[in-house]
C-alpha positions as CSV (number, residue, x, y, z in Angstrom):
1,X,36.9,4.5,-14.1
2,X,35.6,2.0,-11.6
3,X,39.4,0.9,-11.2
4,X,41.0,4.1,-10.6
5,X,42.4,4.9,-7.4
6,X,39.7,7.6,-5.5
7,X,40.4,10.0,-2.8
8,X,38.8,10.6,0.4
9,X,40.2,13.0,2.9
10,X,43.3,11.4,4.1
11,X,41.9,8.2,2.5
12,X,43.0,6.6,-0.8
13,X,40.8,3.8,-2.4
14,X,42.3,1.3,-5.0
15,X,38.8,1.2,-7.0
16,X,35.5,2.5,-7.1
17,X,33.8,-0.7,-5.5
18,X,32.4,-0.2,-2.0
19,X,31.2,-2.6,0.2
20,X,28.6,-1.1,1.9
21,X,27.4,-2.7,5.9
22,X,26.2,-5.5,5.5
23,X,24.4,-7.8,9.0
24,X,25.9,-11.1,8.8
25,X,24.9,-12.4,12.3
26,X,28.0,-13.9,12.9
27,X,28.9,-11.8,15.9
28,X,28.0,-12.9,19.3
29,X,25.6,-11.2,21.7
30,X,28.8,-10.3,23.7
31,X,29.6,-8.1,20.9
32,X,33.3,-8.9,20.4
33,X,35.1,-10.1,17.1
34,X,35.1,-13.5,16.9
35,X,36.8,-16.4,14.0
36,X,33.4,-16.3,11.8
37,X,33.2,-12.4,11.6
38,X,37.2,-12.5,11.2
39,X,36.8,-15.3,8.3
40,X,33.8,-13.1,7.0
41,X,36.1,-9.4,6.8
42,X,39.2,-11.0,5.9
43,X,38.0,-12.7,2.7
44,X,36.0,-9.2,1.2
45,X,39.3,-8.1,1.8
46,X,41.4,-11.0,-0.3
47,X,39.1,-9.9,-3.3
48,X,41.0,-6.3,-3.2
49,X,37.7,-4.3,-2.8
50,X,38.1,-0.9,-2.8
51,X,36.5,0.3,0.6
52,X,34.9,-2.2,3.3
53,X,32.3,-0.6,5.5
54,X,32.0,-3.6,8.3
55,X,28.4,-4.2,9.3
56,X,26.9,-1.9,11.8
57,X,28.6,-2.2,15.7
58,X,26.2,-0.6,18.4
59,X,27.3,2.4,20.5
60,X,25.1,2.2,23.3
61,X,24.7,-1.0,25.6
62,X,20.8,-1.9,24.8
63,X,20.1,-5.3,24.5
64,X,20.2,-7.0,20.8
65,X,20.8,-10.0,18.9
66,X,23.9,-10.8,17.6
67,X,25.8,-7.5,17.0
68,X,28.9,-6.2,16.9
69,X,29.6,-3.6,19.5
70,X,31.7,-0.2,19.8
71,X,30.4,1.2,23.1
72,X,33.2,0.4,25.0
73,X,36.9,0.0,24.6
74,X,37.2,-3.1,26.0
75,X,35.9,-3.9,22.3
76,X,38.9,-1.9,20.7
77,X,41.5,-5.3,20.5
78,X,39.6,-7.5,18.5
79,X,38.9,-4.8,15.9
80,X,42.5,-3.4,15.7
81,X,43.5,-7.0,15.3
82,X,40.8,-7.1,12.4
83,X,42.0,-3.9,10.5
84,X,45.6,-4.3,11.1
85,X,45.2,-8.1,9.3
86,X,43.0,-6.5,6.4
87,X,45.5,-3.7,5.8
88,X,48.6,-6.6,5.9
89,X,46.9,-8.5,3.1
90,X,44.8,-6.1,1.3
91,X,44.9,-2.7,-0.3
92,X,41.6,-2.5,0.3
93,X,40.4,0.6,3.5
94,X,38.4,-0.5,5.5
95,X,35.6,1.9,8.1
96,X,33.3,0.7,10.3
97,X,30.1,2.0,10.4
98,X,28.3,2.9,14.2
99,X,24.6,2.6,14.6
100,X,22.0,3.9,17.6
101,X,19.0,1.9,17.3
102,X,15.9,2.4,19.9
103,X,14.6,-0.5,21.5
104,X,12.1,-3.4,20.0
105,X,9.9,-6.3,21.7
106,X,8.8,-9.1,20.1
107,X,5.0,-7.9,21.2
108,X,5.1,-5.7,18.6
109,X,6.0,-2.7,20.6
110,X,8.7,-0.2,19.3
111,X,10.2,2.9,21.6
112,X,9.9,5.9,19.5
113,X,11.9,8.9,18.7
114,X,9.0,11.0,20.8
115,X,9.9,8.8,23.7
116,X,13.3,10.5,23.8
117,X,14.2,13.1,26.5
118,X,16.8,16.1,26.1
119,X,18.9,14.3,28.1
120,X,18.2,11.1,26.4
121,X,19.3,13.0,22.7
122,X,22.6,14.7,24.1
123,X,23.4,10.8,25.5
124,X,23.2,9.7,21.7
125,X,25.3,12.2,20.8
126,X,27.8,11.6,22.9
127,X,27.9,8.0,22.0
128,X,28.4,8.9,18.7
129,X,31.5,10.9,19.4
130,X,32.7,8.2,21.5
131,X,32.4,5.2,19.1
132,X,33.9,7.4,16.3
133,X,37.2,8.1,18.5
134,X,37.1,4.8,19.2
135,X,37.2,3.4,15.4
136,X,40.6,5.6,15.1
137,X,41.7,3.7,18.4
138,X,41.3,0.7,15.9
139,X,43.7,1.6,12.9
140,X,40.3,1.6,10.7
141,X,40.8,4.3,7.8
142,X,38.0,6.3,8.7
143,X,34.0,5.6,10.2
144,X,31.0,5.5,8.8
145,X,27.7,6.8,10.7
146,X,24.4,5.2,10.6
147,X,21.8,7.2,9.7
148,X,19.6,5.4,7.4
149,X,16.6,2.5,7.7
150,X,14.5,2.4,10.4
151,X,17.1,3.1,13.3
152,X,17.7,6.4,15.5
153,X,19.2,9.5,13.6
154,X,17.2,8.7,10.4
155,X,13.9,8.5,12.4
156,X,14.7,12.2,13.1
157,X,14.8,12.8,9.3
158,X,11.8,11.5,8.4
159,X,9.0,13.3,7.5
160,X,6.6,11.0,10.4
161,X,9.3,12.4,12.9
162,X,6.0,14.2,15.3
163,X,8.1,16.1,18.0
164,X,7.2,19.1,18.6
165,X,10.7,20.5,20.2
166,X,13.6,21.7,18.0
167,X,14.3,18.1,16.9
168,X,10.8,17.6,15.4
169,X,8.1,18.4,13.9
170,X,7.6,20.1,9.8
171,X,10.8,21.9,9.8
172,X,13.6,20.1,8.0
173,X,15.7,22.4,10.3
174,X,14.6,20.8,13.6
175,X,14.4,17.4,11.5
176,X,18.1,17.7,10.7
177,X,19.1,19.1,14.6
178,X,20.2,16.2,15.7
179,X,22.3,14.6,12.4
180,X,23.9,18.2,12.9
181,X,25.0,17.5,16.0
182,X,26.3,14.2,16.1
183,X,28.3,14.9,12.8
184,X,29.5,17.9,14.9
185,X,30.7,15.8,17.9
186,X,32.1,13.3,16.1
187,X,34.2,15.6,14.1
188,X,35.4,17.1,17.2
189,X,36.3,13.9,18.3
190,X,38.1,12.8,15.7
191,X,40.0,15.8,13.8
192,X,39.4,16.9,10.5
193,X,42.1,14.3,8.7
194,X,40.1,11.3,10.0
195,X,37.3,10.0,7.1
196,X,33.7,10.7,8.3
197,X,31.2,8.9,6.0
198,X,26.9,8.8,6.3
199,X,24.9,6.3,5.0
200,X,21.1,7.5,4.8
201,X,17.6,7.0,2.7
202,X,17.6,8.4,-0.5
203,X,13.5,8.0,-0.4
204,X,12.0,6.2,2.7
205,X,9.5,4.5,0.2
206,X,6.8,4.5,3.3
207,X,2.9,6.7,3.1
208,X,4.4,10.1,4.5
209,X,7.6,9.2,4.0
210,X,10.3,11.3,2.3
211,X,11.6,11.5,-1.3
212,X,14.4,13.1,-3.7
213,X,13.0,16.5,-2.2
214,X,14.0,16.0,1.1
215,X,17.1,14.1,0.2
216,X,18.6,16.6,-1.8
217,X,18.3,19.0,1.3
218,X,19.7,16.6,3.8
219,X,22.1,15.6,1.3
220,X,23.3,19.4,1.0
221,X,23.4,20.0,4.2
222,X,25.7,16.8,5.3
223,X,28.0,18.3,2.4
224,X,28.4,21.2,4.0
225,X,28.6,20.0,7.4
226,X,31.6,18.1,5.8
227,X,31.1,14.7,6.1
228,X,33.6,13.2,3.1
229,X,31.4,10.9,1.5
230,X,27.3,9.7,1.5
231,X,26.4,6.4,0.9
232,X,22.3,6.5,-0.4
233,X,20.5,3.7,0.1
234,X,16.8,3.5,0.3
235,X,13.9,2.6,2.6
236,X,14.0,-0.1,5.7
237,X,11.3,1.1,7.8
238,X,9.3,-0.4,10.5
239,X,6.2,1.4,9.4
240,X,5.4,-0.9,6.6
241,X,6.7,-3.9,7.9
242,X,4.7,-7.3,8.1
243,X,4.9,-8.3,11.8
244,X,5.6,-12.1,12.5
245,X,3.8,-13.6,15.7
246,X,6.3,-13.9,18.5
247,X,8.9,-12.1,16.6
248,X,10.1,-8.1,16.8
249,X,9.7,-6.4,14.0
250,X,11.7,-6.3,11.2
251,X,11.8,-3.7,9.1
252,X,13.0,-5.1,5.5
253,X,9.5,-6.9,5.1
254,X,7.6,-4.3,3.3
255,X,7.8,-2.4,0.2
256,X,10.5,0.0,1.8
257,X,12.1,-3.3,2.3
258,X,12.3,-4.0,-1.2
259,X,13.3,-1.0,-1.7
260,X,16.3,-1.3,0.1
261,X,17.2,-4.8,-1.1
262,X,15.5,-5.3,-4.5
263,X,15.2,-8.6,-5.6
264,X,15.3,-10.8,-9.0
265,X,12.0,-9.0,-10.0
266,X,13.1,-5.7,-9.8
267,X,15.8,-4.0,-12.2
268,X,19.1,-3.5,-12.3
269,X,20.3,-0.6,-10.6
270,X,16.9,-0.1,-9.2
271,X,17.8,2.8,-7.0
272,X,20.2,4.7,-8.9
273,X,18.0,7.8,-9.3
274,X,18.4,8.7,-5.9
275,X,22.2,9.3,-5.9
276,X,21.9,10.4,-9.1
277,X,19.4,13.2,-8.2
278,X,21.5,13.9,-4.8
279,X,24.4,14.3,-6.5
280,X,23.1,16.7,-9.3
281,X,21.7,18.9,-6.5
282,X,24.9,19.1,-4.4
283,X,27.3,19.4,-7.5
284,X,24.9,22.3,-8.7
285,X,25.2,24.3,-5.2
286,X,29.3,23.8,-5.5
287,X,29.9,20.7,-3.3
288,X,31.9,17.9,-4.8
289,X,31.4,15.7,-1.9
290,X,31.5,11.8,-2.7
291,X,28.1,10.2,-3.6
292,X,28.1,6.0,-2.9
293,X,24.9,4.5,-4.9
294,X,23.7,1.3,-4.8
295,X,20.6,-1.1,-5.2
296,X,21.2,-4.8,-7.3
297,X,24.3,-3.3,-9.3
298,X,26.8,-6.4,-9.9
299,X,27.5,-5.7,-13.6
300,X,31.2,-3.6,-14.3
301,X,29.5,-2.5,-17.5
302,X,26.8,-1.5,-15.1
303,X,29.0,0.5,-12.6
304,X,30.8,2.0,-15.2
305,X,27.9,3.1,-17.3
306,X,27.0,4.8,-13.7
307,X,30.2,6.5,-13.1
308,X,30.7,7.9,-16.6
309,X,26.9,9.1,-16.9
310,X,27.7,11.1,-13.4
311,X,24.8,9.2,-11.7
312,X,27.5,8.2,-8.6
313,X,30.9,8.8,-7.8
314,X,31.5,5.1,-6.0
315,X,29.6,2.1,-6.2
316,X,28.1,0.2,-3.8
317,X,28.1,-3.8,-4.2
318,X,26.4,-5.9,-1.5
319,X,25.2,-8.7,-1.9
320,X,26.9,-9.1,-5.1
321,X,30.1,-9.1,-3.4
322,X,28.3,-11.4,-0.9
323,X,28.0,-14.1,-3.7
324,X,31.5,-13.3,-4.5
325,X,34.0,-11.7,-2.5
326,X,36.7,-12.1,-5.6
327,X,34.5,-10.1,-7.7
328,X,36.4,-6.9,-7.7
329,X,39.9,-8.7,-7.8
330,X,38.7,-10.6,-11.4
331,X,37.8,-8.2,-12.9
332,X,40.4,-6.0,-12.6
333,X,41.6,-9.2,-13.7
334,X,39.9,-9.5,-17.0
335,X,38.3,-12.8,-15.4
336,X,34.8,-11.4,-15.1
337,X,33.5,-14.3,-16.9
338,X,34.5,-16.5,-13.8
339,X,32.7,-14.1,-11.6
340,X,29.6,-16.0,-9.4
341,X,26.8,-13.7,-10.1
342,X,24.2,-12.8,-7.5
343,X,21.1,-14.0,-8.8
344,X,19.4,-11.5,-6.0
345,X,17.3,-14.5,-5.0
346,X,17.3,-12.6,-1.1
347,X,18.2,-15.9,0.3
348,X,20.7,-13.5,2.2
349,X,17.2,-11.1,3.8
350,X,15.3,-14.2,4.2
351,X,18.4,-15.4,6.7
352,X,18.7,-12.2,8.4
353,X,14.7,-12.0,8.9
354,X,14.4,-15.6,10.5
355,X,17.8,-14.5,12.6
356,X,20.2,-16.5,11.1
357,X,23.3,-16.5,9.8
358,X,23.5,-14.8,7.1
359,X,24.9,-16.9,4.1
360,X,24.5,-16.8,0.2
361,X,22.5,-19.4,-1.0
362,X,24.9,-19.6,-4.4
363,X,27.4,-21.2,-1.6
364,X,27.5,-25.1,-1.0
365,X,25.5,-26.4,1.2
366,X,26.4,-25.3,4.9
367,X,29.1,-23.3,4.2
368,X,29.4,-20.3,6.2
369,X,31.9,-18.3,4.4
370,X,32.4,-17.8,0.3
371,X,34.5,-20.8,-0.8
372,X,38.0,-20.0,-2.2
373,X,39.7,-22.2,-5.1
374,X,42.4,-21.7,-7.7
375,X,41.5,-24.3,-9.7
376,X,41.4,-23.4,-13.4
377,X,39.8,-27.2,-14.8
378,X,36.4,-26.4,-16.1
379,X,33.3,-28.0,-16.2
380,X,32.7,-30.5,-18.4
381,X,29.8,-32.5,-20.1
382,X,29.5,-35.9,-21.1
383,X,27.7,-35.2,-24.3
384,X,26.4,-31.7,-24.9
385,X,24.4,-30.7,-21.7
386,X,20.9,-32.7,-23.2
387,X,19.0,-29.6,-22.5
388,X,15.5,-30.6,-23.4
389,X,12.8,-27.6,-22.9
390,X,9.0,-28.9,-22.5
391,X,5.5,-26.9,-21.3
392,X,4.2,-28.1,-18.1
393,X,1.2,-26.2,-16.3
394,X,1.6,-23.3,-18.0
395,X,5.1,-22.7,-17.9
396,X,8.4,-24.2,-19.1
397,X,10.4,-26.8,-18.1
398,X,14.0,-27.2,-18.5
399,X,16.4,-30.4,-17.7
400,X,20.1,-31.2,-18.9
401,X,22.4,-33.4,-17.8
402,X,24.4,-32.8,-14.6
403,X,28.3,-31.4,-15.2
404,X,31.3,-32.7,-13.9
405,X,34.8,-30.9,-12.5
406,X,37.8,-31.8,-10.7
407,X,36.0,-29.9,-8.0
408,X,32.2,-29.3,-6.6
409,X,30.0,-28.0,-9.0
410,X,28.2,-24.5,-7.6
411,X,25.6,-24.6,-9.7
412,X,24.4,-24.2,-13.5
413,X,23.9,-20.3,-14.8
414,X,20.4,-20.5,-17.2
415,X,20.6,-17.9,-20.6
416,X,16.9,-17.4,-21.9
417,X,16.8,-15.9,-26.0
418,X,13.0,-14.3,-26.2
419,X,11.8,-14.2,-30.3
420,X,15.5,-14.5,-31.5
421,X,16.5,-11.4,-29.7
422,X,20.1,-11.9,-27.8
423,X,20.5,-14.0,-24.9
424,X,20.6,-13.2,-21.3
425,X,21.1,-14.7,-18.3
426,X,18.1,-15.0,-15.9
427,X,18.9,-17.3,-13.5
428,X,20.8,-19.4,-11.6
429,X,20.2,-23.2,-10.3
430,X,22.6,-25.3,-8.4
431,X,20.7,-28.3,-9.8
432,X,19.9,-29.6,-13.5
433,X,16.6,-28.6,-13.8
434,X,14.9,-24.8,-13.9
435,X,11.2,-23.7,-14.7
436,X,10.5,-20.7,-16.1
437,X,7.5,-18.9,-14.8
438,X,8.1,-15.1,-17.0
439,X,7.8,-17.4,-20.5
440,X,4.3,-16.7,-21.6
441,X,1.8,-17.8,-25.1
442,X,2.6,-16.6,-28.2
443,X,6.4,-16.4,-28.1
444,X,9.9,-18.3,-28.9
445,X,12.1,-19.1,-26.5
446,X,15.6,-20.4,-26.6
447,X,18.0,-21.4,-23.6
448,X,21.1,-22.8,-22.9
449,X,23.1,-23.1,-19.5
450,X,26.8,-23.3,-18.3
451,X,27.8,-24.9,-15.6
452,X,30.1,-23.4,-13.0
453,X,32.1,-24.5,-9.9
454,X,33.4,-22.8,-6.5
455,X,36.4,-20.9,-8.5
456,X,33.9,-19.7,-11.0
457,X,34.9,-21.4,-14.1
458,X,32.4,-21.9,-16.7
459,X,31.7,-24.7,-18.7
460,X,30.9,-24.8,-22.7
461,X,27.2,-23.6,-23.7
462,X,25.0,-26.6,-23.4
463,X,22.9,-27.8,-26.5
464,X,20.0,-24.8,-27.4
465,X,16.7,-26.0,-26.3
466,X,14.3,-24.2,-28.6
467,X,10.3,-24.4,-28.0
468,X,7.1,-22.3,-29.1
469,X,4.5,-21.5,-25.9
C-alpha cells in the first residue's frame, strides 16, 4: 500500500510517504529562497517522496528568525522557481504550508490570543486567504495551513483558549470560529480544485490541554468544512516549555515537546493513536477525508502495518527522511537495507532550539545538506570487526575495529540480542566504540555492528560479542 499512487482533490501522489514541515533554518531573515533552502527541497525531492510539505513560510510581516516568508508577492519568484525545479526532476507534489505565529521576546513575554482585537482576527484571516492564493501563484500542488503547536489558529483550539467573545471561551464552537473562517477564506481564495491541507494537535499533551475528545470534533468538523487532507501531529506548546535565560521561548522543550518529536526513548510510532482515533471517528460519521499520522515512524514494515490496520491513510516521515532523503526512492527500490536510519537521537531539535541550522547528526561532520553517492563498494574489515564487549561502571562497553570503504565511512549501526531472543538494532555510532546504558544485572547480551558509508551500504556482521551482566 505505502507505494500506491493516492488521490487528493486535483492532486495525485506517487506513494503514501509525506514529508511533513519541517524548520531547517536555512532561510534568511529576509525571507526569500535562497541556494541552502534550494539544495535542502531539491534533494527530498531526488528521493521520489510522495508529498513535500516545505517548512512553515510566515504570512504576516512580524519580526522572526530565519523564516521563509509568503506575505508578499515579491516572495512569489523564488518559490515558483523552487516548485517548477522539483516538479522537472521529481514525481513527487509538493505544498507549502503558511503559518500565523503571535509575537515572542526573549524576556520571557509572549502576546497572547486574548491580546487580539476583532480587527486584529479578521487581519489573520485575511492573511490566510492571501498567502494561500499566493502558493497557487507559485505552481505548488496545493497548501497546507498551520494550525498546530503553539502558534495562532491552534491557540484558538485549545482548551486554555480564555476569551470570552465568540472566538473563546468553553464552547468548542467559538473555539473552532476562527479555523472556520480562515479555511473559509482561503477556499474562496483559491477554488475548490486547488488542495487545502491542515496540520493540527492530535492531543496538546499540556495540564488543561486537549485530547482525542476534542480532536475527533475538530477533526470532524475540518472534514466537513472540506479541507482534503489532516496531518495530526501532537503537542508543541509554550505552556510547558523550559525557558532559557536570554532566549524566547521555545516550545518543543517540555513534555508536549516530546510529544511532538519523540526521541530514542520513546516507541516507535509513538503517536499513532491519535490519527488512528481521528480517523475512526470521522470514517464512522461518513467522511473519508485523508488522515496523515506521524511520530518516529521510519520502518516500511512500520508504515504499512499502519495503513493496512486503518490507523492512517498517509504517512508522515520527518526526520527519518531528514537522515535520508533517498529513503522512499530505496525502498521502492528493494534497497531498504542501504537505508540510513534515524537513530531519533534529536540532534535535529537540539539545532533548531539553540537557533541553528538544522542538520542531522548521522551526516559528516559540517555538512549541511544529506550527502549523495552511488557508490555500491561496501564496507570492509580487516579481520572480523574485533568487537570485544566488557562491564565498566555499571554498564557495557563495546569497541571493534574501525571499517574501511572506497568512500567516508558514516558511521557503525549497533544490533543488541537480550537472553537469546532476536537481534535488533539500537543504535547508531559514527565511531568504533558504544556503551550501553539499558543492559542491566542478571541478563545475556549479544551484539554485533555493521558499518555503513554515505550511500548506505552495509558491511558484513562483525564478530558476536557475547557477555553476562
Amino acid at each position: 500500500m505505502l507505494f500506491e499512487p493516492y488521490k487528493i482533490n486535483s492532486m495525485t501522489l506517487p506513494n503514501r510517504i509525506v514529508l511533513p514541515a519541517m524548520v531547517t533554518r536555512l532561510s534568511g531573515e529576509d525571507g526569500f529562497v535562497n541556494k541552502e533552502i534550494h539544495d535542502r527541497y531539491i534533494r527530498f525531492a531526488k528521493g521520489e517522496v510522495g508529498l513535500i510539505v516545505v517548512e512553515a513560510m510566515a504570512i504576516h510581516t512580524a519580526k522572526s528568525g530565519p523564516l521563509l516568508r509568503l506575505s508578499d508577492d515579491k516572495f512569489i519568484p523564488g518559490l515558483r522557481d523552487l516548485a517548477k525545479e522539483i516538479h522537472e526532476i521529481s514525481p513527487s507534489k509538493v505544498v507549502p504550508q503558511i503559518i500565523h505565529f503571535l509575537k515572542v521576546a526573549r524576556s520571557g513575554w509572549r502576546q497572547k490570543i486574548q491580546d487580539l482585537s476583532i480587527a486584529d482576527i479578521k487581519g489573520i484571516i485575511k492573511n490566510y486567504g492571501e498567502a494561500a492564493y499566493r502558493s497557487a501563484e507559485c505552481g505548488f500542488d496545493g497548501v497546507e495551513l498551520h494550525m498546530a503547536h503553539a502558534y495562532t489558529v491552534s491557540s484558538f483550539l485549545s482548551r486554555k483558549n480564555t476569551r470570552r467573545d465568540e472566538y473563546g471561551g468553553k464552547s468548542i464552537e467559538n473555539r473552532m470560529r476562527l479555523m472556520c473562517e480562515v479555511y473559509e477564506e482561503v477556499r474562496r481564495s483559491v477554488g475548490k480544485d486547488f488542495p487545502v491541507g491542515v496540520r493540527f494537535v492530535g492531543e496538546e499533551g499540556i495540564k488543561g490541554g486537549y485530547s482525542t475528545e476534542d480532536s475527533k470534533i475538530i477533526a470532524l468538523k475540518m472534514a466537513q468544512l472540506g479541507f482534503d487532507y489532516i496531518s495530526v501531529s501532537a503537542g508543541g506548546k509554550f505552556e510547558d516549555a523550559v525557558k532559557k535565560e536570554g532566549e524566547p521561548p521555545y516550545p518543543y522543550t517540555g513534555y508536549s515537546g516530546d510529544k511532538c518529536m519523540p526521541g530514542s526513548q520513546y516507541p516507535d510510532a509513538y503517536n499513532i493513536y491519535l490519527p488512528e482515533a481521528i480517523k475512526k471517528y470521522i470514517n464512522a460519521n461518513g467522511y473519508n477525508t485523508p488522515i496523515v499520522g506521524a511520530g518516529k515512524i521510519s520502518k516500511s514494515s512500520t508504515a504499512e502495518e499502519i495503513l493496512e490496520n486503518g490507523q492512517a491513510d498517509l504517512i508522515g516521515m520527518a526526520r527519518a527522511l531528514l537522515a535520508d532523503p533517498d529513503l522512499p526512492k530505496k525502498i521502492r527500490e528493494g534497497r531498504e537495507d542501504k537505508v540510513v536510519e534515524c537513530i531519533y537521537w534529536n540532534i535535529c531539535k537540539g539545532l533548531d532550539e539553540a537557533f541553528k541550522k538544522v542538520t542531522c547528526g548521522l551526516w559528516p561532520k559540517g555538512a549541511v545538506q544529506a550527502p549523495e553517492s552511488n557508490d555500491e563498494s561496501i564496507p570492509e574489515w580487516e579481520t572480523d570487526g574485533k568487537l570485544k564487549a566488557e562491564i565498566k561502571k555499571s554498564a557495557i562497553h563495546l569497541k571493534w575495529e574501525t571499517a574501511t570503504d572506497d568512500e567516508e565511512i558514516m558511521g557503525y549501526d549497533v544490533f543488541r540480542s537480550e537472553n537469546g531472543l532476536d537481534f535488533e538494532r539500537i543504535y547508531a555510532v559514527k565511531r568504533p566504540s558504544y556503551q550501553d546504558n539499558t543492559a542491566f544485572s542478571g541478563n545475556s547480551y549479544s551484539y554485533f555492528v555493521r558499518a555503513y558509508d554515505l550511500a548506505g551500504n552495509k558491511s558484513v556482521k562483525s564478530n558476536v560479542a557475547e557477555i553476562r551482566f
